[in-house]
N, C-alpha and C positions, 0 to 999 in steps of 0.2 A: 160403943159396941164391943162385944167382950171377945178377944184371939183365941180362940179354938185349935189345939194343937191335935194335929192327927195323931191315932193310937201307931206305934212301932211296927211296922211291917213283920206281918210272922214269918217264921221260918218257914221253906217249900219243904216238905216232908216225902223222903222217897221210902219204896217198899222194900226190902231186901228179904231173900232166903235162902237156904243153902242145902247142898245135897245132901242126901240121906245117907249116902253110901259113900264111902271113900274112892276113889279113885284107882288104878294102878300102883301110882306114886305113894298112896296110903291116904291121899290130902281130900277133903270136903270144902266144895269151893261155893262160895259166896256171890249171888248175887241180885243184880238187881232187877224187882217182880216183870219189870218192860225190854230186860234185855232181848235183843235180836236173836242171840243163841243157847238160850233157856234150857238147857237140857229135858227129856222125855220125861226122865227118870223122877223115884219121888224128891219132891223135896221139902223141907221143914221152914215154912212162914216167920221168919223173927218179928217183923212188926215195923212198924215208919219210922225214918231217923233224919234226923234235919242232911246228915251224912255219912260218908263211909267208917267213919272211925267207931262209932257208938254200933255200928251194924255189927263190925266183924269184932271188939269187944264180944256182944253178945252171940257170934258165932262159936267164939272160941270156947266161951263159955260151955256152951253146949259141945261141942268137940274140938280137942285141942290141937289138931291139926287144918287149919284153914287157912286156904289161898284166895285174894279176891279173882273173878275173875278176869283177863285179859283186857276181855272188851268194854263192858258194863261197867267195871270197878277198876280200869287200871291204874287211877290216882289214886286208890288205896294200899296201894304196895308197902309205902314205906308205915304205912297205920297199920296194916295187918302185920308188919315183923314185927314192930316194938310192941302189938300184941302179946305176941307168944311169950 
């Protein structure tokens, strides 16, 4: 009978976006599409990323001033400096 290896489990893919508008501070913050404190305000869709690093990458991308959020993002802190 022939052993059948299961395919690699994929990665969980979350949604991230980030503000449209800079903040007080100057800063456009990042985050993620299910956070609890989602700002009103618009914000700009980047698309799914297995995690925080590849998100705010493409944050920054798009504006170079970006902080992850507090709550939603706050394991990307040390991804979002060595971003910049």
């Amino acid at each position: 009978m022939p052993h059948h290896r299961l395919p690699p489990e994929l990665p969980r893919l979350k949604s991230y976006a980030v503000t449209a508008h800079a903040g007080p501070g100057g800063h456009h913050f990042l985050h993620a599409t299910d956070c609890r404190v989602l700002p009103a305000e618009t914000l700009v869709q980047l698309g799914a990323f297995p995690d925080i690093a590849p998100a705010m990458e493409a944050a920054h991308r798009r504006y170079g001033d970006v902080e992850p959020c507090g709550l939603c993002a706050r394991t990307g802190r040390a991804a979002g400096k060595s971003a910049a």
